[in-house]
C-alpha positions in Angstrom: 12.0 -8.9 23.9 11.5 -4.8 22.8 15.2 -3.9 21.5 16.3 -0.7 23.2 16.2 1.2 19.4 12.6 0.2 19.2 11.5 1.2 22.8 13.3 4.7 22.3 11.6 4.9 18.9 8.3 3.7 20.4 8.5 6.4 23.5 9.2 9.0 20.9 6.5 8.5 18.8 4.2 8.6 21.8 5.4 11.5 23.1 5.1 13.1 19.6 1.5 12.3 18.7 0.3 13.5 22.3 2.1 16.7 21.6 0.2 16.8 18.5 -3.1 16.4 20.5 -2.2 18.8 23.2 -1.2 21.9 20.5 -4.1 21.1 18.4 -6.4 21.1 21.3 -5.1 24.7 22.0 -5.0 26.0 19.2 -9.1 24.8 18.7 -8.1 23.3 15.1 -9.9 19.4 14.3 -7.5 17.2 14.8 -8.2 13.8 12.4 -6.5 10.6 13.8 -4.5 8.2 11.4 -4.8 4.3 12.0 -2.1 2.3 9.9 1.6 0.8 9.8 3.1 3.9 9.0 6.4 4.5 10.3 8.1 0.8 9.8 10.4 1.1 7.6 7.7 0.0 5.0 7.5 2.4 1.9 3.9 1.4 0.8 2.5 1.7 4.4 4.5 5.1 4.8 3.1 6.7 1.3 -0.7 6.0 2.1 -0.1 7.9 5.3 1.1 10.6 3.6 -1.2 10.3 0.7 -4.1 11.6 3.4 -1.3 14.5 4.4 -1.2 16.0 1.4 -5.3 15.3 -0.2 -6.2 17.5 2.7 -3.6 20.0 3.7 -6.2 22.0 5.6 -6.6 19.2 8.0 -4.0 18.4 11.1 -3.5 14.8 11.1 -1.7 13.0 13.6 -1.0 8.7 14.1 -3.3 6.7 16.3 -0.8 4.4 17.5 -2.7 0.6 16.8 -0.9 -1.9 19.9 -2.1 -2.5 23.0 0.1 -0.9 25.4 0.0 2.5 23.4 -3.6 2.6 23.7 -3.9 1.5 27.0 -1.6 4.6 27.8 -3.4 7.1 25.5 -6.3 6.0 27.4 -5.4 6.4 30.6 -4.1 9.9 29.5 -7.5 10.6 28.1 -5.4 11.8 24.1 -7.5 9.2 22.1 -10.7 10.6 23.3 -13.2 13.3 21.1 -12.0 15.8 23.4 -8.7 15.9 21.4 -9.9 14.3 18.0 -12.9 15.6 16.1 -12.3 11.7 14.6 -10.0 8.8 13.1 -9.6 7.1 9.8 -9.3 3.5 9.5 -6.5 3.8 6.7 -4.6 2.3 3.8 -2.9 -1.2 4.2 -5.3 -4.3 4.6 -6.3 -3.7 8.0 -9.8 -5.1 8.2 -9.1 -8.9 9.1 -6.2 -8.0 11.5 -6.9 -8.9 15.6 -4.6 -5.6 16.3 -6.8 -3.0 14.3 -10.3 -4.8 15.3 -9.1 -4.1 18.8 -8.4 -0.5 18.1 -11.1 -0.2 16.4 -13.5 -1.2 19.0 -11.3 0.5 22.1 -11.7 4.0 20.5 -15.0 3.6 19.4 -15.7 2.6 23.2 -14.3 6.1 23.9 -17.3 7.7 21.2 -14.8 8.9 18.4 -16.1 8.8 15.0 -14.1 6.4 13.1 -14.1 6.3 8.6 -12.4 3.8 6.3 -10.3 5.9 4.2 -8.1 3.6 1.4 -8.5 0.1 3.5 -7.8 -3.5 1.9 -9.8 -6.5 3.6 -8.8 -9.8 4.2 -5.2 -11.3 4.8 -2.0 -8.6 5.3 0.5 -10.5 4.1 3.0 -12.9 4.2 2.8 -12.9 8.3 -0.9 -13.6 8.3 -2.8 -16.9 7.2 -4.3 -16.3 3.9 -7.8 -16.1 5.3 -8.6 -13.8 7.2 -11.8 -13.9 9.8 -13.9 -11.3 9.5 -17.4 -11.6 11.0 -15.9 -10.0 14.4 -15.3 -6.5 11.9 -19.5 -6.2 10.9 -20.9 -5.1 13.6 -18.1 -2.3 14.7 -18.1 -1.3 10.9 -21.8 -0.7 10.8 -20.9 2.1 13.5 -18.2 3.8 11.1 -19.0 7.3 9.2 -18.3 6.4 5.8 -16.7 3.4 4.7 -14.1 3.6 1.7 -12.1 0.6 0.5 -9.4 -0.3 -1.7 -11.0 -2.2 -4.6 -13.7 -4.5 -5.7 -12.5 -7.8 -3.4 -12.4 -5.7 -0.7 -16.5 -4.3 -1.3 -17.8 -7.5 -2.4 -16.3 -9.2 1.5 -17.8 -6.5 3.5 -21.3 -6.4 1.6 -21.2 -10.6 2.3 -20.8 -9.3 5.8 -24.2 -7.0 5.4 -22.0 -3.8 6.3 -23.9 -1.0 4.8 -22.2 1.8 2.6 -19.1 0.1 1.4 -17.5 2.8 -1.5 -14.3 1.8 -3.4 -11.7 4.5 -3.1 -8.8 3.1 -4.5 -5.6 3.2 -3.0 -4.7 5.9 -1.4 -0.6 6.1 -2.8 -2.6 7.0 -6.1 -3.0 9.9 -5.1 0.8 10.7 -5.8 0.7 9.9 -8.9 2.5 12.1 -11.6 0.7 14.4 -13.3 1.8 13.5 -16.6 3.3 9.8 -17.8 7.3 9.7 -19.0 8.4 9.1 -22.3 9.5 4.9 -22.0 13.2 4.8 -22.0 15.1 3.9 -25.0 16.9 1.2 -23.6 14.3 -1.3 -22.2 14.1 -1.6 -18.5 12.7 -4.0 -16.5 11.9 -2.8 -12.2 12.1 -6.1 -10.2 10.7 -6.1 -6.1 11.3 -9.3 -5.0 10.1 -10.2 -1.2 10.4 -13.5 0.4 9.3 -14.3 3.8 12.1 -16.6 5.9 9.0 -18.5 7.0 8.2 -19.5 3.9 11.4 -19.4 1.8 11.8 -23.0 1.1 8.2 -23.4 -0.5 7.7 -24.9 -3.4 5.5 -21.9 -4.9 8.2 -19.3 -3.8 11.0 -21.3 -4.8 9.3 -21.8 -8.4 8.4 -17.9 -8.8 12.1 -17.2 -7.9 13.7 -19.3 -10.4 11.1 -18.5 -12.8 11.8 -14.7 -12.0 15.7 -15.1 -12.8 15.0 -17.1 -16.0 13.0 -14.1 -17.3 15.5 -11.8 -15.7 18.4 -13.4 -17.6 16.4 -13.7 -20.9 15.7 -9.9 -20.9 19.6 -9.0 -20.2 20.2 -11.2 -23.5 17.7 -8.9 -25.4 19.6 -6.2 -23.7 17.5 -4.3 -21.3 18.5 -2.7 -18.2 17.3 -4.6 -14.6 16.6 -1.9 -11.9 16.1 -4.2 -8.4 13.9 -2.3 -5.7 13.3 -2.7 -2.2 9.7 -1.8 -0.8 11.2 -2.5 2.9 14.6 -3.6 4.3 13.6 -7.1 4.2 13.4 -7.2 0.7 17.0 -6.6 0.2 18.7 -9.6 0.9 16.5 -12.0 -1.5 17.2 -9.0 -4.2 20.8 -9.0 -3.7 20.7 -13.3 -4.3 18.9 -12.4 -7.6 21.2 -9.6 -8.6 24.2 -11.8 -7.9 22.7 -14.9 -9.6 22.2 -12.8 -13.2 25.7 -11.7 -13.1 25.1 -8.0 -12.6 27.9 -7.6 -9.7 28.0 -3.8 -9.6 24.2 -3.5 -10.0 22.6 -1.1 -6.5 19.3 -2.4 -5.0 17.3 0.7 -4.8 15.5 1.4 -1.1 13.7 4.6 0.1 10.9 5.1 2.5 9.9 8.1 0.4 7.7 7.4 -2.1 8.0 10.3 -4.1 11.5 8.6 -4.5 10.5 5.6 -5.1 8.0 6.3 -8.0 10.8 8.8 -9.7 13.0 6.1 -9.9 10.1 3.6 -11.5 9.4 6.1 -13.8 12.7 4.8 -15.8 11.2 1.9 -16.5 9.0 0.4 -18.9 7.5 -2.0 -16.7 7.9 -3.3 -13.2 7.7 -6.6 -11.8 6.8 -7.2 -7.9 6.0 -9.4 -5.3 4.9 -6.0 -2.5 1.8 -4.8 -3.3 2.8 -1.4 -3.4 5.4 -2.1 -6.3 2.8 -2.4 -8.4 1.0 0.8 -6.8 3.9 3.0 -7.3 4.4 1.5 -10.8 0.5 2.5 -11.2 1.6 6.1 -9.7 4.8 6.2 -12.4 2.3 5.6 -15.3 4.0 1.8 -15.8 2.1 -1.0 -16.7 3.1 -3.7 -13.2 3.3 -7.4 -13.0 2.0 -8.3 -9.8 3.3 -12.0 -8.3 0.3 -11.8 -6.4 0.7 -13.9 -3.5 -2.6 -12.5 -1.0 -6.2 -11.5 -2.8 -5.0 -7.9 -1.9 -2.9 -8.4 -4.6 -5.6 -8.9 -7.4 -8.3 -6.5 -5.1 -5.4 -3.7 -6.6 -5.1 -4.9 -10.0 -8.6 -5.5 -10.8 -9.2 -1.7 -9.4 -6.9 -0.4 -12.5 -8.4 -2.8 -14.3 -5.3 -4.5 -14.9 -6.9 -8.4 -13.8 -4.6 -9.6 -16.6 -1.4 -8.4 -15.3 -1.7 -10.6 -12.1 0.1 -13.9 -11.7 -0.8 -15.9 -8.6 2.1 -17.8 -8.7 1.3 -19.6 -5.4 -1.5 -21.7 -7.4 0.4 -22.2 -10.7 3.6 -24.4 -11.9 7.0 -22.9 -12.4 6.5 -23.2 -15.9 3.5 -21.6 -15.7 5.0 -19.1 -13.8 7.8 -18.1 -16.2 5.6 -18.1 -19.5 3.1 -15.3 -17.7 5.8 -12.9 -16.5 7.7 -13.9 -20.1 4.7 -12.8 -21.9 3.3 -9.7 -19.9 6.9 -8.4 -19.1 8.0 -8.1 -23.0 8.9 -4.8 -23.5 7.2 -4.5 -27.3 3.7 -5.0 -25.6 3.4 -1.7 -23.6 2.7 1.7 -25.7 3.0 4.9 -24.5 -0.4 5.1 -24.5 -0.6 2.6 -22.0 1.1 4.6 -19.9 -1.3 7.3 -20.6 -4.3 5.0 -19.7 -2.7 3.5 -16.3 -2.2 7.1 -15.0 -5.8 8.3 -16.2 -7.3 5.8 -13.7 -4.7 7.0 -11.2 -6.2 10.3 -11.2 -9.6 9.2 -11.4 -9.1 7.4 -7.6 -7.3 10.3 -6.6 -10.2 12.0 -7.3 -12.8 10.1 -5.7 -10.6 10.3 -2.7 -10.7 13.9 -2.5 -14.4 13.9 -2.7 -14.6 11.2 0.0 -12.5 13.2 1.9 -14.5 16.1 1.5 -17.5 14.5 3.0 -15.8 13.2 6.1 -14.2 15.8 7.0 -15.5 18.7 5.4 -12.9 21.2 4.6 -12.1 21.3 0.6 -9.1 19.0 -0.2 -6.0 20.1 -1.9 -5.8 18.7 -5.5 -6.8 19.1 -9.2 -10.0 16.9 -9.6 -9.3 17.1 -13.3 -9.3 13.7 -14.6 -6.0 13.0 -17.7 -7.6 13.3 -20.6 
C-alpha cells in the first residue's frame, strides 16, 4: 500500500511537471522531457538529472514521470504528447533492461514524441533487479530513438549485439560536475567508504565476505593513522554504515548524506581515495579528482570504471573469496599509490565526457550548451 507521504509527494510532482508543460506551451519555448529516478532520495539518480539542467541551460527541462498510473494520467490529459514536448531523453541510471522504462518508452513513442538516450547504463539496475537483464524487447523501440548515447563500453557492445544502430558512449552524465581543477591530497590520509547492503541479500556469503573484508582494511588504515569519512549515496545506506562505523571503534564519527551532489563531491574532495559499493560513489569520486575503488557488484559497475579507464580499480567481490576480497581493496586503497597527478589524470577524462555530452547535446537538441569544452590539460 502507497503511504500517505508518498501519494501527496506523488500528486505534487504531477501537478508540478504539468504546470511545467502548460507555461512552456505558452510561453512557445521547447520543452525537453526527462526520463529517470530522479527525485528518490537517491543522490546519483538526482545529480544525472541535474547534470542535463545545467549542460543546457537554454533548454526547459521538465520529469517524464516513468509508472504506469502517471502515464496513464498524463495521457489522458494529453501533457506527454508533441504538442507540449518538442521531445524526451531516455536518461542516466541503467534504465535499458528495466520493464518500467521499456513501457514508457514504447507508451510515448505510441504518442509520436522523439525520444534520445542521453547518459543511459544497460543491463541490470541494481541490487533489486536479477543480474541479467532481458533485453531483446529494448531493439526494436531503440532503433526508433534520435540519437542514442550510453554510459560506457559494456553498455555499447549489449546494444550493438542487439543490431541497434548508432550506439555513442557519452559517459556518465554526473561527470559533467566535475571540478574544474583537482584538490591538493590531504595531509592526513583519508579513506571515503559507501557501504550499501540490500536486506534481501544481507546474509550472503559474497556480501558478508566484502563487509568483513571492508572493516579489516578499514581498521588496518586507522592503525597507519588515516582519517575514515563514511558516506551515504541514499538513506538506505545509512544503517549498514553506522554497523561499520560502530564496529572500527569510531563512536563519534557522522555518516555523511546529501541529495546534492555538489555536496556530496565537496566533501569527497578530502579524501585521497574512496571506496564504494553505489555506483555513483565512485562517479562523484571521479567528479572530486579521486582515484575510487568500486565493490562492483552489477556490470554497471565495471561499464563506469572501464569508461575512466580505471578496469583495475574494480573488485567484483561477488565472484571472489573474502581473502581475495581484502588483499584487492588492501592493495588499491594504500594511500602511497595515488599521486597527485592521478588526480590530475581522473579529472582530465572527466572533462573529456563532459564534453562529448555537450556536443551530444548540441545535436539533439540544438541550442549551444553551457560549458567550457576545454579539455584539463
Amino acid at each position: 500500500m502507497v503511504s500517505l507521504g508518498w501519494a501527496i509527494k506523488g500528486s505534487f510532482r504531477l501537478v508540478r511537471e504539468g504546470w511545467a508543460r502548460c507555461g512552456a506551451r505558452a510561453s512557445g519555448r521547447p520543452l525537453h522531457g526527462y526520463i529517470g529516478w530522479a527525485g528518490h532520495g537517491n543522490s546519483g539518480d538526482d545529480s544525472m538529472f541535474t547534470a542535463a539542467r545545467r549542460l543546457c541551460p537554454d533548454v526547459q527541462w521538465t520529469q517524464v514521470l516513468p509508472g504506469k498510473r502517471t502515464l496513464s494520467l498524463m495521457a489522458a490529459l494529453g501533457l506527454n504528447e508533441p504538442g507540449y514536448l518538442a521531445s524526451a531523453a531516455l536518461g542516466g541510471g541503467t534504465l535499458i533492461g528495466h520493464d518500467m522504462y521499456l513501457h514508457a518508452v514504447k507508451t510515448l513513442q505510441k504518442k509520436g514524441l522523439s525520444l534520445w538516450a542521453f547518459g543511459t547504463g544497460v543491463g541490470s539496475c541494481g541490487w533489486s533487479a536479477e543480474p541479467n537483464a532481458e533485453l531483446r524487447e529494448w531493439a526494436e523501440p531503440l532503433t526508433q530513438f534520435k540519437g542514442i548515447g550510453v554510459r560506457g563500453p559494456l553498455s555499447r557492445d549489449s546494444l550493438e549485439a542487439l543490431g541497434v544502430p548508432r550506439v555513442r558512449i557519452v559517459g556518465d552524465l554526473a561527470l559533467s560536475l566535475a571540478l574544474e581543477a583537482p584538490v591538493q591530497a590531504p595531509p592526513t590520509p583519508c579513506i571515503g567508504l559507501n557501504l550499501s547492503v540490500p536486506q534481501t541479500q544481507a546474509g550472503s556469503d559474497g556480501i558478508n565476505g566484502m563487509v568483513r573484508a571492508l572493516t579489516e582494511v578499514a581498521r588496518r588504515r586507522l592503525r597507519q593513522g588515516c582519517r575514515i569519512l563514511p558516506f551515504a549515496m541514499a538513506r538506505s545506506d545509512i544503517p549498514p554504515l553506522k554497523r561499520l562505523v560502530a564496529a572500527l571503534g569510531l563512536d563519534r564519527c557522522r555518516v555523511f548524506y546529501s541529495t546534492k551532489a555538489d555536496a556530496v563531491i565537496d566533501h569527497l574532495s578530502r579524501c585521497t581515495t574512496v571506496i564504494g559499493v553505489r555506483l555513483h560513489s565512485a562517479v562523484f569520486a571521479c567528479c572530486a579528482g579521486v582515484s575510487p575503488v568500486m565493490l562492483g557488484y552489477r556490470t554497471k559497475c565495471l561499464d563506469f570504471m572501464s569508461s575512466m579507464g580505471l578496469e583495475p580499480r574494480h573488485v567484483p567481490f561477488l565472484h571472489m573469496t573474502e581473502n581475495a576480497i581484502y588483499n584487492r581493496i588492501e592493495s588499491l586503497s594504500a594511500p602511497e599509490s595515488v599521486t597527485y597527478s592521478d588526480r590530475c589524470e581522473v579529472l582530465r577524462r572527466a572533462h573529456q565526457w563532459k564534453a562529448a555530452q555537450i556536443g551530444f547535446l548540441q545535436e539533439m537538441v540544438g541550442p549551444k550548451a553551457r560549458g567550457d569544452t576545454e579539455c584539463m590539460r
